[in-house]
ZADO-1210 file (C-alpha; in nm, 4 decimals, padded with zeros to 6 digits):
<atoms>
<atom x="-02.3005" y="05.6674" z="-06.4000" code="UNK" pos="1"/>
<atom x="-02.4517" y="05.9204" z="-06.5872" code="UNK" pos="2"/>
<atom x="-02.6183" y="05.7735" z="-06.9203" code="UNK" pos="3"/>
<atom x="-02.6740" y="05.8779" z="-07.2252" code="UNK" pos="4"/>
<atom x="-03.0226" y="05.9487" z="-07.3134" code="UNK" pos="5"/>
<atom x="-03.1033" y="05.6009" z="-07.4858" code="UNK" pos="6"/>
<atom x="-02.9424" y="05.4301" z="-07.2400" code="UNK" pos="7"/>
<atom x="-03.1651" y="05.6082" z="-06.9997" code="UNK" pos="8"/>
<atom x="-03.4663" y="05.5335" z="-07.2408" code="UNK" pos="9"/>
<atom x="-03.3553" y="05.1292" z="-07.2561" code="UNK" pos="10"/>
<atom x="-03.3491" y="05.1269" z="-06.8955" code="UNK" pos="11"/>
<atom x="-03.6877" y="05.2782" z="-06.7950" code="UNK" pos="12"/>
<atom x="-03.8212" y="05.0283" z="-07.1311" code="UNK" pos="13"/>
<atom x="-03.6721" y="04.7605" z="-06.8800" code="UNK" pos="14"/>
<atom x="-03.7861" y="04.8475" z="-06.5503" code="UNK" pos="15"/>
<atom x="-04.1588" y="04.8629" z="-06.7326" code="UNK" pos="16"/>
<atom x="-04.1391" y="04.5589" z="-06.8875" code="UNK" pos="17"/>
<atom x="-04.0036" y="04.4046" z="-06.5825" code="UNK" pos="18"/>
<atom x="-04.2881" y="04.5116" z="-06.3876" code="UNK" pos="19"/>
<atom x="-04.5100" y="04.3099" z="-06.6230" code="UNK" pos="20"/>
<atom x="-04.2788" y="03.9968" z="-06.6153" code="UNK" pos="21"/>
<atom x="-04.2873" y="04.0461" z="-06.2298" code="UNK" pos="22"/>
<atom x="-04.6528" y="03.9934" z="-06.1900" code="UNK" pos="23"/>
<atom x="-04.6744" y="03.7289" z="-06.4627" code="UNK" pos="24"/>
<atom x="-04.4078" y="03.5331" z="-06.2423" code="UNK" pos="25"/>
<atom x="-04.6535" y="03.5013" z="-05.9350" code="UNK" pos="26"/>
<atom x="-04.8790" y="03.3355" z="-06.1718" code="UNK" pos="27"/>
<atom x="-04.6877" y="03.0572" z="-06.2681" code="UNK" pos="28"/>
<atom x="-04.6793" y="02.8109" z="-05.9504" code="UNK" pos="29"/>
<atom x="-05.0042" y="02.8162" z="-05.9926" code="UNK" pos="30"/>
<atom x="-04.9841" y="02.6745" z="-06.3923" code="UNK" pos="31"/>
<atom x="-04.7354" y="02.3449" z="-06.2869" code="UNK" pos="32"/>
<atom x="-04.9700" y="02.0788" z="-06.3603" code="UNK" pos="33"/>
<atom x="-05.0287" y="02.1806" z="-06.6972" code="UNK" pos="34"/>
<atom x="-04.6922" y="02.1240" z="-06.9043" code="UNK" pos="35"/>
<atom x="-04.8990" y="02.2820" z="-07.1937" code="UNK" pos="36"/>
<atom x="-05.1274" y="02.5668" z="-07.0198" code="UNK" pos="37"/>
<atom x="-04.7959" y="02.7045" z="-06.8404" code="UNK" pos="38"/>
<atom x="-04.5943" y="02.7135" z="-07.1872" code="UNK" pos="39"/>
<atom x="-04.8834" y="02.8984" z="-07.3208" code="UNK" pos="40"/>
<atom x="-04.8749" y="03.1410" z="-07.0502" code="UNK" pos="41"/>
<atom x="-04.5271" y="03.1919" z="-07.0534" code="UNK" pos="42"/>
<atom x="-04.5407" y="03.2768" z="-07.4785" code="UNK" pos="43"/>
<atom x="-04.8609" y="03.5151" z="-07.3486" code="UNK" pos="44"/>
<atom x="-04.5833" y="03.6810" z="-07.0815" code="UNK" pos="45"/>
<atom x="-04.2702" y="03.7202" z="-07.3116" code="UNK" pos="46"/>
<atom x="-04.5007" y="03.8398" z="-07.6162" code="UNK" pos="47"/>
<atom x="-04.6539" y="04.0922" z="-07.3703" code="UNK" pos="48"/>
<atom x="-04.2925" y="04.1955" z="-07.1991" code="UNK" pos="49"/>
<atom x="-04.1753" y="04.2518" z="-07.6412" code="UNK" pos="50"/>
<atom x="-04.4760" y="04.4562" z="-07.7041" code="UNK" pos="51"/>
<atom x="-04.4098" y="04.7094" z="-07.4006" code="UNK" pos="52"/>
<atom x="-03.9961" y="04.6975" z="-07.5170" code="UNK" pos="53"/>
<atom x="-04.1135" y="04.7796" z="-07.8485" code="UNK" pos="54"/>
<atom x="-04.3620" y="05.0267" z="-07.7563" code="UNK" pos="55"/>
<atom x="-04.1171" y="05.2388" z="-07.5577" code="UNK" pos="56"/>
<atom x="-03.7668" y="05.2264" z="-07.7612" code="UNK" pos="57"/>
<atom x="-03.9847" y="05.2323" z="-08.0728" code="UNK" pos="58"/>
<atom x="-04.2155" y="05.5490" z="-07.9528" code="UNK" pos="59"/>
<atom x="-03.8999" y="05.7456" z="-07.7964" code="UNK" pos="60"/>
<atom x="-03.6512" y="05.6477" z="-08.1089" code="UNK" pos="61"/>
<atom x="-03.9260" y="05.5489" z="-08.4356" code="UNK" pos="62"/>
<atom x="-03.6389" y="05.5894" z="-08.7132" code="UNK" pos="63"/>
<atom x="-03.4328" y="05.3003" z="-08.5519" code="UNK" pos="64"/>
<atom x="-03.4531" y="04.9255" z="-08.6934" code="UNK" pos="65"/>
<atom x="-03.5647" y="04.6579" z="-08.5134" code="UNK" pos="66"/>
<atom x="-03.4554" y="04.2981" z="-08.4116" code="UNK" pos="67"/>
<atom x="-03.6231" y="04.0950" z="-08.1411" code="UNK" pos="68"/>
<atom x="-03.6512" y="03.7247" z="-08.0801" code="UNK" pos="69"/>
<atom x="-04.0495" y="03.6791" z="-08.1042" code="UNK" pos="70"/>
<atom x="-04.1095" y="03.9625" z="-08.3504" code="UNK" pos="71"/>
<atom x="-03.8565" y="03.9477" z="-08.5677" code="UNK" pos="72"/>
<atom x="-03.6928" y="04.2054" z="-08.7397" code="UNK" pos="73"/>
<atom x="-03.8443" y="04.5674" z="-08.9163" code="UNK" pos="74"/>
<atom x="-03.5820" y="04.8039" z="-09.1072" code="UNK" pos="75"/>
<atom x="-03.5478" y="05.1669" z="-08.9880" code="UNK" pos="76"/>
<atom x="-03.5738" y="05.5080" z="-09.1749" code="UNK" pos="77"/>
<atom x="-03.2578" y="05.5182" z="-08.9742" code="UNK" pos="78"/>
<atom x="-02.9830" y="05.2162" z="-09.1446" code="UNK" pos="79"/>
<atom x="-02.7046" y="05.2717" z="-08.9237" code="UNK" pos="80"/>
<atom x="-02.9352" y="05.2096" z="-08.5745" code="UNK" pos="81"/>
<atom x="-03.1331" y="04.8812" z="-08.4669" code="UNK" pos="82"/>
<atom x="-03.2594" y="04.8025" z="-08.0960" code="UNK" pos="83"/>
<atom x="-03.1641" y="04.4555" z="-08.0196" code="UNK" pos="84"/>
<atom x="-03.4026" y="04.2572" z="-07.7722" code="UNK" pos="85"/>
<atom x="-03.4591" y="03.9453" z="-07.5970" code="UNK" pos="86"/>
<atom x="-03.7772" y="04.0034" z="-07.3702" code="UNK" pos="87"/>
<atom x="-03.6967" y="03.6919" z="-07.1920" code="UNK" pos="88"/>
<atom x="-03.3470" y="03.5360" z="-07.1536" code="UNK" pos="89"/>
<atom x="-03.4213" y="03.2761" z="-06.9418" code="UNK" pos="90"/>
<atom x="-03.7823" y="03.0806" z="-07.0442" code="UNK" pos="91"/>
<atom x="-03.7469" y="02.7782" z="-06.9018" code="UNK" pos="92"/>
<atom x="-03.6392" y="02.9389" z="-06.5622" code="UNK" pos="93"/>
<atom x="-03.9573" y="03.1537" z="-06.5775" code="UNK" pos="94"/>
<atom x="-04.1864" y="02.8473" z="-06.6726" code="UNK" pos="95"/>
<atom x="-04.0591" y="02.6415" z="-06.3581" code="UNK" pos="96"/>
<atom x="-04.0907" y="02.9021" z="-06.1511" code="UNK" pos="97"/>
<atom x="-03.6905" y="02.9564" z="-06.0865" code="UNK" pos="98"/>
<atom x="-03.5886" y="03.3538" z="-06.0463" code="UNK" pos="99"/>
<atom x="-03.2947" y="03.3434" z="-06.2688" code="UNK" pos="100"/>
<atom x="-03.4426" y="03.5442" z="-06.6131" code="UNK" pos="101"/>
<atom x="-03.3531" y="03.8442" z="-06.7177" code="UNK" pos="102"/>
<atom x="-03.4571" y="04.1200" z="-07.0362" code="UNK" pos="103"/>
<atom x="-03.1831" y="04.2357" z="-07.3155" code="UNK" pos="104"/>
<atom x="-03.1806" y="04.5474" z="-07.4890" code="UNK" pos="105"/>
<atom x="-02.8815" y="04.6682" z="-07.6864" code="UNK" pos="106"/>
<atom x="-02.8567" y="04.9458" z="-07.9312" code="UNK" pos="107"/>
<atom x="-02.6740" y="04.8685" z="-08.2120" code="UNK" pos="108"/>
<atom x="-02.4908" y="05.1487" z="-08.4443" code="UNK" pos="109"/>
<atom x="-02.3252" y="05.0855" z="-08.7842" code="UNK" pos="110"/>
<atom x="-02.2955" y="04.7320" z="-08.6390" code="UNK" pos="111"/>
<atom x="-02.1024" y="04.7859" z="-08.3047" code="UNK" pos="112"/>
<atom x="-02.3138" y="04.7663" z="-07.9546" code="UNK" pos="113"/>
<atom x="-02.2682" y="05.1392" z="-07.8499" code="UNK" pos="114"/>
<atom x="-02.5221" y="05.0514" z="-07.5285" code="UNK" pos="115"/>
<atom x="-02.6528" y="04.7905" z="-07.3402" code="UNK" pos="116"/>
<atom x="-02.8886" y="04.6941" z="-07.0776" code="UNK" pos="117"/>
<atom x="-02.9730" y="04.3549" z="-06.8844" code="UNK" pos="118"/>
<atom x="-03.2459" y="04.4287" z="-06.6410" code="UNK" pos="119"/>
<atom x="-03.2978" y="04.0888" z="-06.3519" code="UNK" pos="120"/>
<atom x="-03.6244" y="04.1776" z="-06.2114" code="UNK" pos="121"/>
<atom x="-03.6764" y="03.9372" z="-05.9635" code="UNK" pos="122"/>
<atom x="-03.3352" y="04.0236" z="-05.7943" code="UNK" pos="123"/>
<atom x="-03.3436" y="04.4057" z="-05.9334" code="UNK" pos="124"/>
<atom x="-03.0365" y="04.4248" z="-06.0609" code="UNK" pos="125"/>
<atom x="-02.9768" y="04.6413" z="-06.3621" code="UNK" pos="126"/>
<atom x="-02.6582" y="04.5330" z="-06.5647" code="UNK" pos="127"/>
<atom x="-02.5875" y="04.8555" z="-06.8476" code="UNK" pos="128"/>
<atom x="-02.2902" y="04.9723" z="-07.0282" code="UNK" pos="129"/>
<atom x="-02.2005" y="05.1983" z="-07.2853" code="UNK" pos="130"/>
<atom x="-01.9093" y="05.1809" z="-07.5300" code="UNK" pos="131"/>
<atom x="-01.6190" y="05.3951" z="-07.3647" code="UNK" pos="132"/>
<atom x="-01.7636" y="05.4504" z="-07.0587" code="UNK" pos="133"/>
<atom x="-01.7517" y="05.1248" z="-06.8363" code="UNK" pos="134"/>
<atom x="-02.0068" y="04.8610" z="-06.6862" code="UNK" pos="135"/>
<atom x="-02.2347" y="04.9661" z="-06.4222" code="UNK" pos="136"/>
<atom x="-02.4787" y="04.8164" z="-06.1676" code="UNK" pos="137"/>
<atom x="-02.7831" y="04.9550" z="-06.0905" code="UNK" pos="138"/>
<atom x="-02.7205" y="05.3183" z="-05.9555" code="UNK" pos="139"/>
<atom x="-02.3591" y="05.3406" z="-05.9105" code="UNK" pos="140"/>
<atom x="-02.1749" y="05.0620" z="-05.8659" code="UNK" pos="141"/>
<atom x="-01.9232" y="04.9933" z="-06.1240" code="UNK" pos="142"/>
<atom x="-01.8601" y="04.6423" z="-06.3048" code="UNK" pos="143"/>
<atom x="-01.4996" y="04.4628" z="-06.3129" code="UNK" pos="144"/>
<atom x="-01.4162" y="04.1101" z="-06.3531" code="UNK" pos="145"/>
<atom x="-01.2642" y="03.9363" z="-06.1049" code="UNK" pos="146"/>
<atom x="-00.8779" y="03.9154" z="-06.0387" code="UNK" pos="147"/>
<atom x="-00.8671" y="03.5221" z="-06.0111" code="UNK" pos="148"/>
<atom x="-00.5300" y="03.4073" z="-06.1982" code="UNK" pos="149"/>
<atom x="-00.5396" y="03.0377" z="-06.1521" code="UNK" pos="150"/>
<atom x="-00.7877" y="02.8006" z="-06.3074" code="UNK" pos="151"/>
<atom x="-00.8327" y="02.6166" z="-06.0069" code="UNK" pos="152"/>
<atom x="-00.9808" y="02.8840" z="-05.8306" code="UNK" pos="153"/>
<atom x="-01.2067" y="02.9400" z="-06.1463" code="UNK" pos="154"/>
<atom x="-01.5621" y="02.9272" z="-06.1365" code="UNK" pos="155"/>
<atom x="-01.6809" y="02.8998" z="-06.5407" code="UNK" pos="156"/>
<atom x="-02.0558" y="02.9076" z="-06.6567" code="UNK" pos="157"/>
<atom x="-02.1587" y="02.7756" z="-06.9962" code="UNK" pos="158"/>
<atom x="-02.4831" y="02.6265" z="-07.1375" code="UNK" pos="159"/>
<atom x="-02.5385" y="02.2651" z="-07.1753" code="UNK" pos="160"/>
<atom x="-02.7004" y="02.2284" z="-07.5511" code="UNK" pos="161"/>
<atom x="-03.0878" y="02.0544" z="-07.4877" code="UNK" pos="162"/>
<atom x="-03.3748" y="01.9300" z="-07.7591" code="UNK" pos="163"/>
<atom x="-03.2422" y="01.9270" z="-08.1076" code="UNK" pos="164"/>
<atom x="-02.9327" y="02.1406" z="-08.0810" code="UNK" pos="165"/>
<atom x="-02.6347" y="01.9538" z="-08.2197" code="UNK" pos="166"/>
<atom x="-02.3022" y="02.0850" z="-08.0421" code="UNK" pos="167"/>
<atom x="-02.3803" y="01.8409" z="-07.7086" code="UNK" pos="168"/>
<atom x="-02.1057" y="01.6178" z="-07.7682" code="UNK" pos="169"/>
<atom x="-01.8520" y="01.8949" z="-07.8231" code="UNK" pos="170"/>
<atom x="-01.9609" y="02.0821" z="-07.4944" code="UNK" pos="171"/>
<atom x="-01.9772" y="01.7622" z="-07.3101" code="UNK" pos="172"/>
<atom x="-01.5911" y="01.7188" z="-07.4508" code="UNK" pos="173"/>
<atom x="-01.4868" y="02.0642" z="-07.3517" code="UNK" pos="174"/>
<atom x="-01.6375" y="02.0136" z="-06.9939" code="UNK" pos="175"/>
<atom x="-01.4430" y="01.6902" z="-06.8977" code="UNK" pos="176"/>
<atom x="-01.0996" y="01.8869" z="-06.9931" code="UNK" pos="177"/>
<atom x="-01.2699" y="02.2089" z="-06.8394" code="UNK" pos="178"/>
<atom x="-01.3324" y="02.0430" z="-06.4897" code="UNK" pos="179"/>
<atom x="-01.0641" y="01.8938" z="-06.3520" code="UNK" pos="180"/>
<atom x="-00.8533" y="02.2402" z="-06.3796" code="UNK" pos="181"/>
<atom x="-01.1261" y="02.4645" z="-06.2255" code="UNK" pos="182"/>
<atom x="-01.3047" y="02.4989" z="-05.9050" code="UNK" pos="183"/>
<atom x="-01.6458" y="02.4182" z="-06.1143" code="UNK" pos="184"/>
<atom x="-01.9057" y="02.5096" z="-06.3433" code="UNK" pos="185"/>
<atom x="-02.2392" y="02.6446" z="-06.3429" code="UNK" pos="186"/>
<atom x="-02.5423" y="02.6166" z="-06.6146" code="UNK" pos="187"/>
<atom x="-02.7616" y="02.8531" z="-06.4891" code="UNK" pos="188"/>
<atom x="-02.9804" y="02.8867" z="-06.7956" code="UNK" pos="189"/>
<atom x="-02.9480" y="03.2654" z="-06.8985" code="UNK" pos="190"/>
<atom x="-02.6992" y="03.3547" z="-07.1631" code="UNK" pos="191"/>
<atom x="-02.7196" y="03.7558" z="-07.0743" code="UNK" pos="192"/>
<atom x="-02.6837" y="03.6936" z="-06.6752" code="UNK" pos="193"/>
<atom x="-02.4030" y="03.4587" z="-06.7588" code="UNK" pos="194"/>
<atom x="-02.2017" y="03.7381" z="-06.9466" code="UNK" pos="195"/>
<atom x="-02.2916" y="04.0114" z="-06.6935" code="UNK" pos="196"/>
<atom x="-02.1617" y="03.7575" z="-06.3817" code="UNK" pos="197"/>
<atom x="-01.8609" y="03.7749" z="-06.5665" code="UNK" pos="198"/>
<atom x="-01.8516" y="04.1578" z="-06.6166" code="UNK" pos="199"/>
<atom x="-01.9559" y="04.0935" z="-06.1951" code="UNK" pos="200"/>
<atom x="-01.6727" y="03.9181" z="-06.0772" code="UNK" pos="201"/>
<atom x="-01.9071" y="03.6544" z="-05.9897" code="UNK" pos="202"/>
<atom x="-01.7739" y="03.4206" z="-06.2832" code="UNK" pos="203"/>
<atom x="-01.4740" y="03.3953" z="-06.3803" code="UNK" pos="204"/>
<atom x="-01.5245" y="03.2839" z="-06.7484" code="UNK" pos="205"/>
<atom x="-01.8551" y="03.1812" z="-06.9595" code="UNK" pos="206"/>
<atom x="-01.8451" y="03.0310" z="-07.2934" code="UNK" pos="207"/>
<atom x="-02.1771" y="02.8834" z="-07.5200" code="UNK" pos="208"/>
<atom x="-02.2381" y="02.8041" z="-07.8766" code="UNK" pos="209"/>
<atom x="-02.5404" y="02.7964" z="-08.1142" code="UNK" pos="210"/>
<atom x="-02.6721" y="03.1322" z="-07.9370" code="UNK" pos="211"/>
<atom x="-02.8594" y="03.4035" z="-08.1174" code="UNK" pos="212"/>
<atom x="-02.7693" y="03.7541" z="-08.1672" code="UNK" pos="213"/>
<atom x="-03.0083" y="03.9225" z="-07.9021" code="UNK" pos="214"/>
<atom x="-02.8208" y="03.6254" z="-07.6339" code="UNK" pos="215"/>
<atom x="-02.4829" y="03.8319" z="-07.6925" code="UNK" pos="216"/>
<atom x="-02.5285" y="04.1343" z="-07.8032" code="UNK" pos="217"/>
<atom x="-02.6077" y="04.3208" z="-07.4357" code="UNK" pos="218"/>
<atom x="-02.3923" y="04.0582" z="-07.1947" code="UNK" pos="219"/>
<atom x="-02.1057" y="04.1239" z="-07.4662" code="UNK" pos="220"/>
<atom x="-02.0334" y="04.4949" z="-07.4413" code="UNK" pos="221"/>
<atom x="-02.1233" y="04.5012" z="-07.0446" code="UNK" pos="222"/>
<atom x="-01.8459" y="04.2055" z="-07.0448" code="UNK" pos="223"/>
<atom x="-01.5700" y="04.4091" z="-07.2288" code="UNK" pos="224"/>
<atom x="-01.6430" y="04.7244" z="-07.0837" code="UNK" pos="225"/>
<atom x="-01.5931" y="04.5250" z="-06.6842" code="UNK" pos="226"/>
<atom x="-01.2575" y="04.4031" z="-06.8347" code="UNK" pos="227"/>
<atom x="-01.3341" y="04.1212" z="-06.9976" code="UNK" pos="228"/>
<atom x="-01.1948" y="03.9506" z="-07.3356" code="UNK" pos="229"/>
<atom x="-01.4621" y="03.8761" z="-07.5721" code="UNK" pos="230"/>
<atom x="-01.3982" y="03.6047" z="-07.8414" code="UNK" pos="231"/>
<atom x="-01.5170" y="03.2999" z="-08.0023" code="UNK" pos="232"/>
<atom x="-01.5432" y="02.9340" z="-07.9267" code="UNK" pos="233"/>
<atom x="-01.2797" y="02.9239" z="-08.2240" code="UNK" pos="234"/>
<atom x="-01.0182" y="03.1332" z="-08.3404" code="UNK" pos="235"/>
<atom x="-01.1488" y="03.3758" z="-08.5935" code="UNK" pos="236"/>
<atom x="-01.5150" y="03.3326" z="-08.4824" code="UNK" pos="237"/>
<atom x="-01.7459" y="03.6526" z="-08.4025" code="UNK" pos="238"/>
<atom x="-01.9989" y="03.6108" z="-08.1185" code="UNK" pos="239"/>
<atom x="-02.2550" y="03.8237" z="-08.3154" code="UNK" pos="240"/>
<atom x="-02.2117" y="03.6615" z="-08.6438" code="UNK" pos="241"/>
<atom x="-02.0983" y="03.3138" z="-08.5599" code="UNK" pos="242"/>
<atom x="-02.3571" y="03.2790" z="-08.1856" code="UNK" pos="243"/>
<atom x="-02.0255" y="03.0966" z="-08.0559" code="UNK" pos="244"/>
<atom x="-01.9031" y="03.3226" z="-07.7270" code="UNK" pos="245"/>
<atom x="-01.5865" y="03.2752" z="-07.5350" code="UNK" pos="246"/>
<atom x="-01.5382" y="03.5223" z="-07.2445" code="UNK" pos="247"/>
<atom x="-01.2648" y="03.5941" z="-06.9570" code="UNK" pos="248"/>
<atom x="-01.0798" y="03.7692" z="-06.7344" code="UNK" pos="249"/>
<atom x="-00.7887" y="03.8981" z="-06.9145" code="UNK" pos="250"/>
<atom x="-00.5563" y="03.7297" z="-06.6256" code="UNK" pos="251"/>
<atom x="-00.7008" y="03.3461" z="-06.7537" code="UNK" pos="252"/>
<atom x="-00.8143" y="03.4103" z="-07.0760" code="UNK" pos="253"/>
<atom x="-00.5265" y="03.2728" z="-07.2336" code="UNK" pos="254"/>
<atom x="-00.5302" y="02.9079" z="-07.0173" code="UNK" pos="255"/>
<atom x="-00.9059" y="02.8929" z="-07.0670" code="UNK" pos="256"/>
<atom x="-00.9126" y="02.9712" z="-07.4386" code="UNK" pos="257"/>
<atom x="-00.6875" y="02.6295" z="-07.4519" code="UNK" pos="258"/>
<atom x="-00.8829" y="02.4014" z="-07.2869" code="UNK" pos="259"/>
<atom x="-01.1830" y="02.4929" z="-07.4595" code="UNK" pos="260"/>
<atom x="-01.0573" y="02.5117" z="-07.8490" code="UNK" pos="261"/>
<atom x="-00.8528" y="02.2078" z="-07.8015" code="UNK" pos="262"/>
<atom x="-00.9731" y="01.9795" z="-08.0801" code="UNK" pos="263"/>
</atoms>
């Protein structure tokens, strides 16, 4: 696919801060015994991974706004554009030395995602989309999701709540009705490769609550553009607003939206 030129500048951001991520990676077998030296040297990685996103969407577009998970936000000359970015989707991955992390970038533009970019370094695989024009992977492959009808051929990814979140016991409810009616479910621990499998083929439905903007905001538009419905946990929730995401094929949407939202 030819791109547009930000999405050409959000993928070359990517491929530069994946480098970095890359060679921090090697590094971190080496940092196992110490629970609190490899934390600290995963911050140091995702702080340095930020700074080279921010350097190169901020130096080729300076007027846009900015929204990142360790820097926070900064309001642009230009209101109706903001770069959305997780340098890291994926930490805990990373820190144990598992290559299943990824970087976000989205563009956002009078508060739509017009383009999007997940970038998987270790595997080098770049997920991107732009609104209108279809999901792509890496040069020229194009993104649908798969054509699975029946739920128990269904493979479903979600994210099992950890620490102090409080939505365990409702995901822990949703999987025992989820399980028995699908062929399984996988909590892979990366909210943006989650919603590009599904723009893949490779899943055939992800859902997740309590998730931040810069989670969605990518995997969501690379999603719908592969074919995918995009909705909330609940009825009448927004995955950008709300951080509740429900996502299918359009063939067992429907079936899977039940299961999940039954109370």
């Amino acid at each position: 696919m030819q791109g547009s030129a930000n999405l050409n500048i959000m993928m070359k951001a990517a491929r530069k801060a994946g480098r970095s991520l890359v060679k921090d990676f090697r590094e971190v077998e080496n940092l196992q015994v110490s629970m609190k030296g490899a934390g600290d040297f995963v911050s140091r990685a995702d702080l340095a991974a930020e700074k080279i996103l921010r350097e190169e969407l901020m130096g080729a577009r300076p007027t846009y706004g900015w929204l990142a998970e360790e820097g926070g936000e900064t309001p642009g000359e230009d209101p109706t554009r903001r770069w959305i970015v997780d340098p890291l989707d994926g930490t805990t991955n990373f820190l144990h030395g598992m290559p299943h992390w990824a970087i976000s970038i989205a563009l956002e533009h009078k508060g739509a995602i017009v383009s999007a970019v997940i970038y998987d370094p270790a595997k080098d695989e770049m997920f991107y989309a732009e609104r209108g024009s279809g999901a792509w992977l890496n040069d020229s492959k194009r993104l649908r999701v798969s054509g699975r009808t029946r739920m128990v051929e269904a493979l479903f990814a979600t994210g099992v709540p950890f620490g102090t979140k409080r939505t365990l016991p409702a995901t822990l409810k949703d999987l025992a009705r989820l399980m028995p009616q699908c062929a399984g479910v996988r909590r892979w621990g990366s909210a943006a490769l989650d919603l590009a499998y599904v723009a893949a083929g490779r899943y055939d439905g992800y859902w997740e609550r309590e998730l931040q903007i810069w989670d969605l905001a990518a995997g969501s538009l690379i999603a719908l553009e592969a074919g995918a419905l995009v909705g909330g946990v609940r009825e009448g929730q927004t995955p950008l607003e709300d951080g509740t995401i429900l996502c299918a094929n359009n063939q067992i949407f429907d079936q899977f939206a039940r299961l999940i939202r039954e109370v």
